[in-house]
Backbone as a printed PyTorch tensor [residue, N CA C, xyz], in Angstrom:
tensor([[[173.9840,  -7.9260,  40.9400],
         [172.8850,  -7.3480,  40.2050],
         [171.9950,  -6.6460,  41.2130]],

        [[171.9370,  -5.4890,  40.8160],
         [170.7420,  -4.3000,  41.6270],
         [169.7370,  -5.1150,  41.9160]],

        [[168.5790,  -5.3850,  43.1170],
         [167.5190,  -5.4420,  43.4460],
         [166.7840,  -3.8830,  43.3940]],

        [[165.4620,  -4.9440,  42.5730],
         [164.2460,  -3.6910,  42.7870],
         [163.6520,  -3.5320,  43.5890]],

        [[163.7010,  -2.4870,  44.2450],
         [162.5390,  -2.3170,  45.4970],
         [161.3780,  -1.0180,  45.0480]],

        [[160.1240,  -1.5340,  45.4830],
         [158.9580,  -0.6900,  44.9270],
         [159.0860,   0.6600,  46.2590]],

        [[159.3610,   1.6200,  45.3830],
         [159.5030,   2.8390,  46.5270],
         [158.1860,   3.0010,  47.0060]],

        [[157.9450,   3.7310,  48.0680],
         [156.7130,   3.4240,  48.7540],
         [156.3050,   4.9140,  48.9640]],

        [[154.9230,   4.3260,  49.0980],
         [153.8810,   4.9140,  49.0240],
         [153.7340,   6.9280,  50.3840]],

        [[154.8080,   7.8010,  49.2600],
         [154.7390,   8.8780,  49.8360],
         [153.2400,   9.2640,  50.8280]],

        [[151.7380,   8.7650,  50.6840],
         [150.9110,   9.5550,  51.2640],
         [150.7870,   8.6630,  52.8890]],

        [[151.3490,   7.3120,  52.3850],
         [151.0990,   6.2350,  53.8520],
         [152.5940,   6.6350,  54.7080]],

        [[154.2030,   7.5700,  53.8540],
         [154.6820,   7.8790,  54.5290],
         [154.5130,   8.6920,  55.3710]],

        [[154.0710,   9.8930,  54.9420],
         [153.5620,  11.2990,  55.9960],
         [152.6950,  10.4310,  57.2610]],

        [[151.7160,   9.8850,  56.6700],
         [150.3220,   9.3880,  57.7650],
         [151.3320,   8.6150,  59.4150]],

        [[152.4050,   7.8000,  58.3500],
         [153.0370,   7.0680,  59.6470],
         [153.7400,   8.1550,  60.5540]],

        [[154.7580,   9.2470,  59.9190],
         [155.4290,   9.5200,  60.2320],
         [154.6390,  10.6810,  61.6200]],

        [[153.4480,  11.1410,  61.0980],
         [152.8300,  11.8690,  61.8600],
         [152.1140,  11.1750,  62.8450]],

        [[151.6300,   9.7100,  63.0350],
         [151.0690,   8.6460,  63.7000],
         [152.5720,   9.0980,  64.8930]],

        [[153.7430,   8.5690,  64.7480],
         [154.6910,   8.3990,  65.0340],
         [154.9150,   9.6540,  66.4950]],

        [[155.0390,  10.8520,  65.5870],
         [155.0000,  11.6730,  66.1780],
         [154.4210,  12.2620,  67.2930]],

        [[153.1570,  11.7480,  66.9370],
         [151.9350,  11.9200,  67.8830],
         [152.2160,  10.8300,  69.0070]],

        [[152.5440,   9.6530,  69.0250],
         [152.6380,   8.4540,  70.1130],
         [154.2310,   9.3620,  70.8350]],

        [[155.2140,   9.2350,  69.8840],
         [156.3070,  10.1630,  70.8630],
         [155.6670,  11.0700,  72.2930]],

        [[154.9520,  12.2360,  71.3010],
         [154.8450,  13.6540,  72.2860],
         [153.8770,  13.3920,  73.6060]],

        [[152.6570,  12.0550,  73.0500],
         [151.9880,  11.7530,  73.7820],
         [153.0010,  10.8620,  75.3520]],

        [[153.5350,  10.3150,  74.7730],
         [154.3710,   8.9900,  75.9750],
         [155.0980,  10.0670,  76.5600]],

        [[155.9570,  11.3170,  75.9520],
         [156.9710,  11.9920,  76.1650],
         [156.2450,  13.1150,  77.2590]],

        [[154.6000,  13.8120,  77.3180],
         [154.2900,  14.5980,  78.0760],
         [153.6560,  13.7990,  79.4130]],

        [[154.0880,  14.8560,  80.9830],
         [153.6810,  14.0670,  81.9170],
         [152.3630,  14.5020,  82.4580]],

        [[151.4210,  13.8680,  83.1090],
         [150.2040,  14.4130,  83.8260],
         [150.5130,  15.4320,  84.8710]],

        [[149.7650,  16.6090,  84.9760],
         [150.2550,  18.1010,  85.1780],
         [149.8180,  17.4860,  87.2490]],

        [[149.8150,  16.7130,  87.5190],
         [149.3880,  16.6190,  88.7690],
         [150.2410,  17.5490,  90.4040]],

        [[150.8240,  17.9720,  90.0240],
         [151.6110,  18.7610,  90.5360],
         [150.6300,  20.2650,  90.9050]],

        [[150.3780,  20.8530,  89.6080],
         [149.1910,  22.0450,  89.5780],
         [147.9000,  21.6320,  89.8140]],

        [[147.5860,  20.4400,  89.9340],
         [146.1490,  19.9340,  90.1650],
         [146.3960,  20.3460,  91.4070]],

        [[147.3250,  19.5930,  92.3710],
         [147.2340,  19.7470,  94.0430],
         [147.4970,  20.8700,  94.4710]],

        [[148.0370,  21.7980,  93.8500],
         [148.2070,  23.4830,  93.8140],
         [146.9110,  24.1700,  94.1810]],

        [[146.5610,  23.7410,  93.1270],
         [144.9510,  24.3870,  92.9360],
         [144.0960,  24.0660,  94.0520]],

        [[143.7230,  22.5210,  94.1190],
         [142.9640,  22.0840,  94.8100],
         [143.6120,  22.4150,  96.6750]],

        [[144.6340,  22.9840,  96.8340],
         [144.9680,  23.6470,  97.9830],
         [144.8450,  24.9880,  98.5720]],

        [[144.6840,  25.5960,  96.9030],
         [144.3720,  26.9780,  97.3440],
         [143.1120,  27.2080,  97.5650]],

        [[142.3760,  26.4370,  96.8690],
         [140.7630,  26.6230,  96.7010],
         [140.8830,  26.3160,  98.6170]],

        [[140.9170,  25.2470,  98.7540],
         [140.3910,  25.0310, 100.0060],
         [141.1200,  25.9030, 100.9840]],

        [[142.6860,  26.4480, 101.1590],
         [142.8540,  27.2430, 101.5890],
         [141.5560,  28.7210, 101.9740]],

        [[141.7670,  28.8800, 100.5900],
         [140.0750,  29.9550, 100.2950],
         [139.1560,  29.8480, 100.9330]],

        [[138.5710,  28.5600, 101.0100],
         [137.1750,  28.6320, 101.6620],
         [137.4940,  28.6580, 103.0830]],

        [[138.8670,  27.7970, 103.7050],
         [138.5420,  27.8910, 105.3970],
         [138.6280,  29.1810, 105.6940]],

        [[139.3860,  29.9060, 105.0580],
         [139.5930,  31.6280, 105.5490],
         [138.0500,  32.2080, 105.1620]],

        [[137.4100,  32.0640, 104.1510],
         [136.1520,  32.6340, 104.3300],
         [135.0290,  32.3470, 105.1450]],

        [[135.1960,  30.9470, 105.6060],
         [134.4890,  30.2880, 106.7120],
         [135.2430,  30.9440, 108.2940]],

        [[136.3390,  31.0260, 108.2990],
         [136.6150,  32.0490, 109.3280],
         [136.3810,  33.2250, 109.9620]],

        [[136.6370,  34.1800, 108.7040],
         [136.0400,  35.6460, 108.2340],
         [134.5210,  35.8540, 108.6890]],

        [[133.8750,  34.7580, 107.9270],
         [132.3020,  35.1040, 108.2650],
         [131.5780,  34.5680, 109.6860]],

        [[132.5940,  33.5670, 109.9020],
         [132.1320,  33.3710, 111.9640],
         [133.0540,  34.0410, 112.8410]],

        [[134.0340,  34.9470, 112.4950],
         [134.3440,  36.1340, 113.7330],
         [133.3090,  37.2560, 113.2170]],

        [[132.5940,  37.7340, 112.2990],
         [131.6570,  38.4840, 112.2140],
         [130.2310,  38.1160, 112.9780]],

        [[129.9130,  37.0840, 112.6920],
         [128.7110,  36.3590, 113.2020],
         [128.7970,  36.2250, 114.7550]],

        [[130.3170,  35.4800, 115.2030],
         [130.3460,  36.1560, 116.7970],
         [130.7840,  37.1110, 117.6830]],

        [[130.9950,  38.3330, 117.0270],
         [131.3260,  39.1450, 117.6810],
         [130.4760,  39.9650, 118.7140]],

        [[130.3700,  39.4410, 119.8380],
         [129.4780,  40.7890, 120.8790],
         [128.9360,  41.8900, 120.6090]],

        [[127.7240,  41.9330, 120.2470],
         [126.7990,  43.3120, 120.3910],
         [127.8310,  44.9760, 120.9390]],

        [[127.9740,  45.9300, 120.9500],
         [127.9710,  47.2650, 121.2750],
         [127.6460,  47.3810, 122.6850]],

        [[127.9720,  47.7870, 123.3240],
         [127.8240,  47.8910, 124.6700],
         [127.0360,  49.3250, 125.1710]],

        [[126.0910,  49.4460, 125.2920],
         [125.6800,  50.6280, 125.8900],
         [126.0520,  51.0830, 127.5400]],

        [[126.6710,  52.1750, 127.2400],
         [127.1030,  52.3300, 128.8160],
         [125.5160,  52.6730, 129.7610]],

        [[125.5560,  52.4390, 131.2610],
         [125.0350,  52.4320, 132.1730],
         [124.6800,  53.8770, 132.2810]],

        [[122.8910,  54.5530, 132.2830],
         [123.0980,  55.5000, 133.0130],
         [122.7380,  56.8820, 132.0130]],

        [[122.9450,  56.5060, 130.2110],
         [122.9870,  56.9550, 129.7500],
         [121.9610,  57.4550, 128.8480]],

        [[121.5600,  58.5350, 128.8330],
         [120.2050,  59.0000, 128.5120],
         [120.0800,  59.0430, 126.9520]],

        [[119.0570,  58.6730, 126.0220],
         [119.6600,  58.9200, 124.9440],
         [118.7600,  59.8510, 124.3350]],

        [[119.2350,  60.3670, 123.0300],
         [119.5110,  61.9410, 122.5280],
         [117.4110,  61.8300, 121.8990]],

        [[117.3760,  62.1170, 122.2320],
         [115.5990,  62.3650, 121.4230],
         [115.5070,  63.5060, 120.4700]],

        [[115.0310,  63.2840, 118.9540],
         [115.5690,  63.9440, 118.5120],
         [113.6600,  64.5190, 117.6640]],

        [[113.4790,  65.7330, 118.2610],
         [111.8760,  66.1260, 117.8120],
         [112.0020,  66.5900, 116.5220]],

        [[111.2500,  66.5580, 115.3520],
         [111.3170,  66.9330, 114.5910],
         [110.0000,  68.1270, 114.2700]],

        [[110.2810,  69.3260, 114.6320],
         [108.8630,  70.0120, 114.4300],
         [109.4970,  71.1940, 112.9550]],

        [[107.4710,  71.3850, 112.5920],
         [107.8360,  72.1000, 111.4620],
         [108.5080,  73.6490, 112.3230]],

        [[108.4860,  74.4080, 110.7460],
         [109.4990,  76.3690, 110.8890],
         [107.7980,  77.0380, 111.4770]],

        [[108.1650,  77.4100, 112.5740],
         [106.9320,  78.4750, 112.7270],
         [106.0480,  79.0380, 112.0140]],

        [[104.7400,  79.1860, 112.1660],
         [103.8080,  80.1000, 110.9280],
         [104.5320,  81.8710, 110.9900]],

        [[104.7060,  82.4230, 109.9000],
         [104.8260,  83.7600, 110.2070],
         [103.8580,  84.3220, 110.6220]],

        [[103.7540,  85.3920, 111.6910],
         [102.9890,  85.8680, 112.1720],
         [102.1910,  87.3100, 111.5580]],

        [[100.9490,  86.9590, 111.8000],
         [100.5610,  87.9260, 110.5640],
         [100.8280,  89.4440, 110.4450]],

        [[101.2770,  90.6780, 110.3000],
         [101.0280,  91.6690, 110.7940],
         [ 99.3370,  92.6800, 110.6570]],

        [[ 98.8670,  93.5240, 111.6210],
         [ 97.8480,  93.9730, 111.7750],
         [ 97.6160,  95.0010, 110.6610]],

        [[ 97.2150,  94.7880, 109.8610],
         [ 96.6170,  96.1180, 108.4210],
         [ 96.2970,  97.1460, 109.3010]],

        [[ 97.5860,  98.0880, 108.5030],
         [ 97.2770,  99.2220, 109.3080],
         [ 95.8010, 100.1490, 109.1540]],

        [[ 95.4270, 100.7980, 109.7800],
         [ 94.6170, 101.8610, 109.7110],
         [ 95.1270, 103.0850, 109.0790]],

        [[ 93.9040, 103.2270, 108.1580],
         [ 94.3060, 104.4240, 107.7130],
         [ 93.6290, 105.6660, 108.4630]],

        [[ 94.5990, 106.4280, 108.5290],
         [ 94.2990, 107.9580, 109.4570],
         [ 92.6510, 108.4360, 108.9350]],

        [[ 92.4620, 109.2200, 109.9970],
         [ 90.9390, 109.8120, 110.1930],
         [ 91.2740, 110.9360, 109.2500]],

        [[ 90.8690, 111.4070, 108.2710],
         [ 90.7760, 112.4990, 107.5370],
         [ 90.0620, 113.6160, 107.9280]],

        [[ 91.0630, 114.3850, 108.4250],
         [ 91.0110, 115.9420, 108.9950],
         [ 89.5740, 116.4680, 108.2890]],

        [[ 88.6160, 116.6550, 109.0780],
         [ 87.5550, 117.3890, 109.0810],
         [ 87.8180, 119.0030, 108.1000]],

        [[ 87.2210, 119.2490, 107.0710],
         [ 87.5640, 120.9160, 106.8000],
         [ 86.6960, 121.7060, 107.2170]],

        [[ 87.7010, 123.0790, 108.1080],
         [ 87.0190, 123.0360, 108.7780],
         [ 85.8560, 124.3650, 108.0130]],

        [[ 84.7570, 124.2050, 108.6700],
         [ 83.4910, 125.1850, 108.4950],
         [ 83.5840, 126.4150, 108.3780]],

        [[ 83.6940, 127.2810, 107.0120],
         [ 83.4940, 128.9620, 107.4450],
         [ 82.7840, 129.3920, 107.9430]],

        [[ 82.8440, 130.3210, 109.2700],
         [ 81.8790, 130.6880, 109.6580],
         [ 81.3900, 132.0590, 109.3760]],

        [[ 79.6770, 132.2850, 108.4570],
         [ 79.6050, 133.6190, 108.1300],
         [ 80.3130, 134.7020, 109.4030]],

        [[ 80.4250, 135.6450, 108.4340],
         [ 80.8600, 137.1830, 109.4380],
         [ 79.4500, 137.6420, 109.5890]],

        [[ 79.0070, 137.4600, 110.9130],
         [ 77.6550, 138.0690, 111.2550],
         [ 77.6080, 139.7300, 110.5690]],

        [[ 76.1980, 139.9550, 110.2200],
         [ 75.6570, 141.1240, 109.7590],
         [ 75.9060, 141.8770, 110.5180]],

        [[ 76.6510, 143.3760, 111.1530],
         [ 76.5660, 144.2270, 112.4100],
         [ 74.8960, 144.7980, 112.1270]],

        [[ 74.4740, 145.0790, 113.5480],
         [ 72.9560, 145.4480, 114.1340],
         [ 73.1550, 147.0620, 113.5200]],

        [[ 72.8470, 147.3810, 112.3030],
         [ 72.8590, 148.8790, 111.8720],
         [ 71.4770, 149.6640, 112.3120]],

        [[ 70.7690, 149.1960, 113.0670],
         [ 69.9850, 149.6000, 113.6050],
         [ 70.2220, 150.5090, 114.2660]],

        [[ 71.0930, 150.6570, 115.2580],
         [ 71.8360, 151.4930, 116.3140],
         [ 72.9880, 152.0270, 115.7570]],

        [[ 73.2520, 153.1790, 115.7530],
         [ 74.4820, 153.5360, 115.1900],
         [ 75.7270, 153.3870, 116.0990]],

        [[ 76.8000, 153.3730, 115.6440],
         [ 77.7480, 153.4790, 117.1130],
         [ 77.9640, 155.2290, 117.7360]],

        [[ 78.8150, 155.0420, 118.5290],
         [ 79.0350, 156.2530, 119.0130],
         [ 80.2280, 156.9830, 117.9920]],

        [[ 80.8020, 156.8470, 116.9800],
         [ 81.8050, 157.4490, 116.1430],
         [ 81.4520, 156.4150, 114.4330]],

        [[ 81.9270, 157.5700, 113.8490],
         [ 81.6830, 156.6760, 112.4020],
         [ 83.0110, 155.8570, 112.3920]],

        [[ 81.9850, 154.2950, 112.1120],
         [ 82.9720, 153.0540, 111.5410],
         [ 82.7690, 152.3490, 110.4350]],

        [[ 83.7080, 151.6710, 110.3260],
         [ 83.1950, 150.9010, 109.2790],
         [ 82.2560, 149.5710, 109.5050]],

        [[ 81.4260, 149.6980, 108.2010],
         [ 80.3990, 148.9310, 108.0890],
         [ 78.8160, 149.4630, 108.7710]],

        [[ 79.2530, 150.4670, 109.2470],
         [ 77.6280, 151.1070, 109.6400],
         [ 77.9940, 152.4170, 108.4200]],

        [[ 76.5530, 153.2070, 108.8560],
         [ 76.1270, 154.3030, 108.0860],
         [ 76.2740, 155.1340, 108.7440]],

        [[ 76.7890, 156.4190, 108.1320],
         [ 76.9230, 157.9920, 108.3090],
         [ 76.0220, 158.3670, 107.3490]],

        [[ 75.8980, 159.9070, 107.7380],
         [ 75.1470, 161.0850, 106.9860],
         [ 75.9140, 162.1130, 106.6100]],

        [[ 75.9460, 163.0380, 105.8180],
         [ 76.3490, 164.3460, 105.5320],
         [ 76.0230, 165.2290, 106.4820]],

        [[ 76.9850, 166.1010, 107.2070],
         [ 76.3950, 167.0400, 108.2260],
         [ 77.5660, 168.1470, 108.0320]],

        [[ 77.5400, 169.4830, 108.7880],
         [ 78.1530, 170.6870, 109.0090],
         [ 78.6690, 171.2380, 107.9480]],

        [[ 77.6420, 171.0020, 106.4570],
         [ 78.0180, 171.4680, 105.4320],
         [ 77.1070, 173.0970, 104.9940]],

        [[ 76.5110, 172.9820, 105.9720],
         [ 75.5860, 174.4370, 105.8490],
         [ 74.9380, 174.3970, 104.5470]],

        [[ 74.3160, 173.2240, 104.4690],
         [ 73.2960, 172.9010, 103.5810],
         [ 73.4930, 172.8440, 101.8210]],

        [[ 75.2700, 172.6750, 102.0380],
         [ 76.0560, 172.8310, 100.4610],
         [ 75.9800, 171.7250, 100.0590]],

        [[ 76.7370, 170.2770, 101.1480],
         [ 76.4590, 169.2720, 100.7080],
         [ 78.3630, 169.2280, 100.5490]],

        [[ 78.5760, 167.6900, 100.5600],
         [ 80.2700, 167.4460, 100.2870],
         [ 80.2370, 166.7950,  98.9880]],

        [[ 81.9310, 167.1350,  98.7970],
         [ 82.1170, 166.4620,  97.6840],
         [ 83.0720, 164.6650,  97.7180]],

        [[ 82.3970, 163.8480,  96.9070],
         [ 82.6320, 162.9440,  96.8790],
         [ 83.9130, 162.6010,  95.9800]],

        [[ 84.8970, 162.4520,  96.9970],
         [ 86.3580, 161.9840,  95.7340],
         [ 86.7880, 160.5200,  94.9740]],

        [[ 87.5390, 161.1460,  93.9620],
         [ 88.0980, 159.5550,  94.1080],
         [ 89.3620, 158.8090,  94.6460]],

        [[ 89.9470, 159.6540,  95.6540],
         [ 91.0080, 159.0160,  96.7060],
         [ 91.2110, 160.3340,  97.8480]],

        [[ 91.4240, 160.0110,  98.7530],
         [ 91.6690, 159.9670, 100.0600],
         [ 92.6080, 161.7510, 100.4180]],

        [[ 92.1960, 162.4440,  99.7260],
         [ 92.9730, 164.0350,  99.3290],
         [ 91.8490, 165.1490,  98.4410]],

        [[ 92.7080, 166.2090,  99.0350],
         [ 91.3940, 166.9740,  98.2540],
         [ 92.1000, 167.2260,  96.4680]],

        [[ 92.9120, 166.6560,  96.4260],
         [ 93.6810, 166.3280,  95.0090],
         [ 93.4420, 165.6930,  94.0440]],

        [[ 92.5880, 164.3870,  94.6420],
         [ 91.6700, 163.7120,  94.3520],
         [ 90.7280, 164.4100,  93.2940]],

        [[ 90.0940, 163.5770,  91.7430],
         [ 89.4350, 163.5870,  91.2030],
         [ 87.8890, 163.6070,  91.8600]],

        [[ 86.8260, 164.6160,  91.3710],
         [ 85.6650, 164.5400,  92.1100],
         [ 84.9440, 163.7910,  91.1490]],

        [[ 83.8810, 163.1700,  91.8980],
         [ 83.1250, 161.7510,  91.7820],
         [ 82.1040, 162.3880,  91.6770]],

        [[ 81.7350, 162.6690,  93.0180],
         [ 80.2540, 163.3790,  92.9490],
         [ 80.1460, 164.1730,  93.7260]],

        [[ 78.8810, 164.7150,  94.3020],
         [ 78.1200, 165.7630,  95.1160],
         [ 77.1480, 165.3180,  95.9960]],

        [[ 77.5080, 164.9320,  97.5410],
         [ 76.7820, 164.1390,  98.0740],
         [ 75.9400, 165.0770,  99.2640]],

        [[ 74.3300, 165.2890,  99.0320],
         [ 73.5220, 166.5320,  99.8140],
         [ 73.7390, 166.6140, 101.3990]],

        [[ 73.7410, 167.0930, 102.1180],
         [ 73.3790, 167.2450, 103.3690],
         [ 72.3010, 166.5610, 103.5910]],

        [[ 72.5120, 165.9070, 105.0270],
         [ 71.8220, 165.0150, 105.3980],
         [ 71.6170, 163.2560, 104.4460]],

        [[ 72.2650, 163.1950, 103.6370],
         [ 72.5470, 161.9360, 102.3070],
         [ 73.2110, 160.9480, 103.1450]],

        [[ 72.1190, 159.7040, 103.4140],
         [ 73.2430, 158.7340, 104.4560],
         [ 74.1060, 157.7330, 103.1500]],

        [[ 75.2290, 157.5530, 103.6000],
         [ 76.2990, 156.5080, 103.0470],
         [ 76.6350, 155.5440, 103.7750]],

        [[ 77.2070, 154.6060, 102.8400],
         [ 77.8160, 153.4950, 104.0400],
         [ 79.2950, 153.6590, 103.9870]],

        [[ 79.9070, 153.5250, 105.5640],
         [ 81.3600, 153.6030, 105.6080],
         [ 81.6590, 152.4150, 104.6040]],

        [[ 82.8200, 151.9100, 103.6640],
         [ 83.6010, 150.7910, 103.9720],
         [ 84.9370, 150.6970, 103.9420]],

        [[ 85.5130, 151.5400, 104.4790],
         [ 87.1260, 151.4340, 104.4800],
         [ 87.0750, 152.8870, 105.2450]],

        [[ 88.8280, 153.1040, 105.4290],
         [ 89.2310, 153.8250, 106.2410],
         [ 89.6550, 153.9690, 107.9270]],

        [[ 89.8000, 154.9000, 108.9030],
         [ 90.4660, 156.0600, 107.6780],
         [ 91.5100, 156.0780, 107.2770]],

        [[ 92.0170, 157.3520, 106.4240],
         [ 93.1210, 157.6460, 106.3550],
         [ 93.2360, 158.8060, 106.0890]],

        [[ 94.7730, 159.2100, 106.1060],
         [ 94.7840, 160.8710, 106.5500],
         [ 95.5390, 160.7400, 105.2250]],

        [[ 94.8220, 162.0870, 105.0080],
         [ 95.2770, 163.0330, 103.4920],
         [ 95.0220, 164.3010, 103.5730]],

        [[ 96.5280, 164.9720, 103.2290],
         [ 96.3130, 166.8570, 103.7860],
         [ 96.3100, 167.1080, 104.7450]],

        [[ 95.2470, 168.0440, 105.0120],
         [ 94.4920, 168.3990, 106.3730],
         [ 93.6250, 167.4250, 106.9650]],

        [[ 92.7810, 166.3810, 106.4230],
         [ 92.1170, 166.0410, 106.9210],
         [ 92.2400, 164.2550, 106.9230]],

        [[ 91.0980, 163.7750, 107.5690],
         [ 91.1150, 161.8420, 107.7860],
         [ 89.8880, 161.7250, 106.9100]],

        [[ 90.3170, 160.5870, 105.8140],
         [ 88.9600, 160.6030, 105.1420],
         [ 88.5210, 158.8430, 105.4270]],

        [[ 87.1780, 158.7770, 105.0090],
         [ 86.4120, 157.7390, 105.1340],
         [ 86.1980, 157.3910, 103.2870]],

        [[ 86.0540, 156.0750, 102.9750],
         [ 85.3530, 155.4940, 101.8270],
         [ 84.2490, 154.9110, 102.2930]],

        [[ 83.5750, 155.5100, 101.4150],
         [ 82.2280, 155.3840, 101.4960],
         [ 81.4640, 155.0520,  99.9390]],

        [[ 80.0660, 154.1930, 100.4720],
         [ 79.4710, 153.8380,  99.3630],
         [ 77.6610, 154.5250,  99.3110]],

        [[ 77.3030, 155.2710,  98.3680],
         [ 76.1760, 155.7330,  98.0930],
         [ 74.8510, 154.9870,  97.4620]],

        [[ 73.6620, 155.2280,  98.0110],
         [ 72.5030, 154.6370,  97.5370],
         [ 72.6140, 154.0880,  96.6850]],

        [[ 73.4130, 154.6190,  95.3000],
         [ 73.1330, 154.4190,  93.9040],
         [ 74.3740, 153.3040,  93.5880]],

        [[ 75.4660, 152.9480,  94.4490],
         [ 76.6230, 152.3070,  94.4130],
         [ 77.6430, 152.8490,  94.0690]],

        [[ 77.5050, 154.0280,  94.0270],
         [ 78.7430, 155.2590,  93.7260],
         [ 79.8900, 154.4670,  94.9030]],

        [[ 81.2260, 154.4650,  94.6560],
         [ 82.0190, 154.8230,  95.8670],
         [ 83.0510, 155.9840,  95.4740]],

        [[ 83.4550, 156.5210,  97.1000],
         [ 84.2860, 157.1660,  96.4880],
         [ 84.5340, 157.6030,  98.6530]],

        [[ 85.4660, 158.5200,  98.0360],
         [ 86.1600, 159.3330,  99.7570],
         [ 85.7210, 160.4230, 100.0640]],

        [[ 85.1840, 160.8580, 101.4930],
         [ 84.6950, 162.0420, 101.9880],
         [ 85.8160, 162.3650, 103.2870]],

        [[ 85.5540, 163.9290, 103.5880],
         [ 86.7570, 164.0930, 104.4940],
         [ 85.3930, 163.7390, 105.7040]],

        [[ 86.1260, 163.2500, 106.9330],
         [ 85.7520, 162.9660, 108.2270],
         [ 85.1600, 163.7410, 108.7940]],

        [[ 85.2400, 165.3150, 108.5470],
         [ 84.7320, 166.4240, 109.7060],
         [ 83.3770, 166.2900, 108.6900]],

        [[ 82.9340, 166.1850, 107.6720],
         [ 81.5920, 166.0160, 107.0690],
         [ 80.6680, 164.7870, 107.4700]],

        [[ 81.0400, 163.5980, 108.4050],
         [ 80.2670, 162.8680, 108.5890],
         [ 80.0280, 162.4910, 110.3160]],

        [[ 78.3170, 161.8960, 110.0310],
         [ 78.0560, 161.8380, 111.5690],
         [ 77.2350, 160.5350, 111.5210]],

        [[ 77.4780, 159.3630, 112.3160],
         [ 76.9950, 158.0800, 112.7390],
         [ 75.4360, 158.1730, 112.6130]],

        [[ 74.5930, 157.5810, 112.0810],
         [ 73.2000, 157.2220, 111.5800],
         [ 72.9080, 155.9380, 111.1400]],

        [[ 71.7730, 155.9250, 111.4520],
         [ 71.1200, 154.7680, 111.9090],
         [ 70.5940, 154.1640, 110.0540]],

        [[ 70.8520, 153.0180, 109.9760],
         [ 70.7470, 152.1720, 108.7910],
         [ 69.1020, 152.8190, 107.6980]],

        [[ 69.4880, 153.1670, 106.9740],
         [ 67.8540, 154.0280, 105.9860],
         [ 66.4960, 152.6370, 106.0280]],

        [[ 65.7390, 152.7440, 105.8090],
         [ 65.1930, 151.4630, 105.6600],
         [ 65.4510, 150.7880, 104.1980]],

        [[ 65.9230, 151.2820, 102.7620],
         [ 66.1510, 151.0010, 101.7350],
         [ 67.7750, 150.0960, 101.8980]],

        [[ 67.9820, 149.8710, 103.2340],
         [ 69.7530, 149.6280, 103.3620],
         [ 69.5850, 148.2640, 102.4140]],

        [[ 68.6290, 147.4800, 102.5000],
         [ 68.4030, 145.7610, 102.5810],
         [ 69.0080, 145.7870, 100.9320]],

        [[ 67.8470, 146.7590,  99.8980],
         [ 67.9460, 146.5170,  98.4180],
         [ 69.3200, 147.8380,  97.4640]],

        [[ 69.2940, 148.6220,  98.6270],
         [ 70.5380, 149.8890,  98.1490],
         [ 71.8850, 149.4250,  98.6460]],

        [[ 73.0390, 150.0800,  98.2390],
         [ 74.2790, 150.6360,  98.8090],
         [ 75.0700, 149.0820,  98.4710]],

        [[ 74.7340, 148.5360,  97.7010],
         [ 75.9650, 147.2860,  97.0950],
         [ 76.4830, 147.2910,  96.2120]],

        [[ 77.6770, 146.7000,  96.6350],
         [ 79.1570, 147.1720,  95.3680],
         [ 78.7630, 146.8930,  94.0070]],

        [[ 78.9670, 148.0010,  93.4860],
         [ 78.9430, 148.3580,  92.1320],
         [ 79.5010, 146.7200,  91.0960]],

        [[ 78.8440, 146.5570,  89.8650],
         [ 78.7700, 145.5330,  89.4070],
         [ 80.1270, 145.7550,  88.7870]],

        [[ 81.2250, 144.2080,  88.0810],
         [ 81.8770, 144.5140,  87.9990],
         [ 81.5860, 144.9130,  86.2050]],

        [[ 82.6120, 145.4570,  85.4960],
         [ 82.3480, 145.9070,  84.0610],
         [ 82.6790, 144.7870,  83.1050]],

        [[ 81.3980, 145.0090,  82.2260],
         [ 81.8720, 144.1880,  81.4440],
         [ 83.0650, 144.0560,  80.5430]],

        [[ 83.5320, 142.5130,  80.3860],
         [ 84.6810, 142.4970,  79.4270],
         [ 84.0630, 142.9460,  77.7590]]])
């Protein structure tokens, strides 16, 4: 005859079976002491080499300066001031220079030949008197009728026309005009010279 057995309790199976498991893997893994002494060799490896490293630095002998040897001095000065240049001068401005009047000639005295700028008279006309042109020829337009003995003032000349050398000449009244040369003779300034015998005004526009 079958025996009953009370099947058991699926949630207390898992719990054991995993209890179980856990005591296995635990008994079954070993303490890593192998990499502990690894470690703890390199570390200290590490430090004596850095304790090495840093006392051949610490004793190594100073640089040696050789004997004898001058050393480099090194001045630091500022860049020169530029130097100023001298403002030039400006040039002396050329003086202009002064006209100087053309002195009055002394018509007081006549010269020895008729010139210009003194006074002549009418002469060797046998008391007819010359005629006054208006250029330098007896071709010439007549101007006027100037008396014997009638002083004029030279101002130009001469020049030769025809037969003869004529003079321009200017009259009391401001007439000008040309006389031939053999009609005139050097005389002494009229006393009216100061307010007579100036160039004719010009015409009006």
């Amino acid at each position: 005859m079958a025996r009953y057995e009370q099947p058991p309790d699926p949630r207390e199976t898992g719990l054991r079976s995993l209890r179980q498991r856990r005591q296995r893997q635990d008994a079954a893994e070993p303490v890593p002491w192998l990499w502990l002494g690894l470690g703890v060799l390199v570390t200290i490896a590490a430090i004596v080499f850095a304790l090495s490293l840093a006392n051949s630095f610490l004793s190594r002998p100073p640089l040696s300066v050789a004997m004898g040897a001058t050393p480099t001095i090194i001045f630091l000065t500022a860049p020169p001031s530029p130097v100023s240049s001298p403002t030039p001068l400006f040039p002396t401005p050329t003086p202009i220079p002064t006209l100087t009047p053309i002195p009055t000639p002394d018509r007081a005295t006549p010269p020895p030949e008729v010139s210009v700028d003194y006074f002549a008279q009418v002469a060797n006309t046998d008391g007819i008197g010359v005629v006054v042109r208006g250029g330098p020829s007896v071709n010439n337009v007549q101007v006027t009728l100037a008396d014997e003995g009638e002083v004029l003032l030279v101002i130009g000349g001469p020049e030769a026309g025809g037969d003869f050398d004529w003079w321009q000449v200017r009259l009391a009244d401001s007439t000008e005009g040309w006389v031939a040369a053999q009609f005139l003779e050097p005389t002494p300034a009229p006393p009216d010279a100061a307010t007579n015998y100036q160039p004719p005004s010009p015409p009006t526009p």
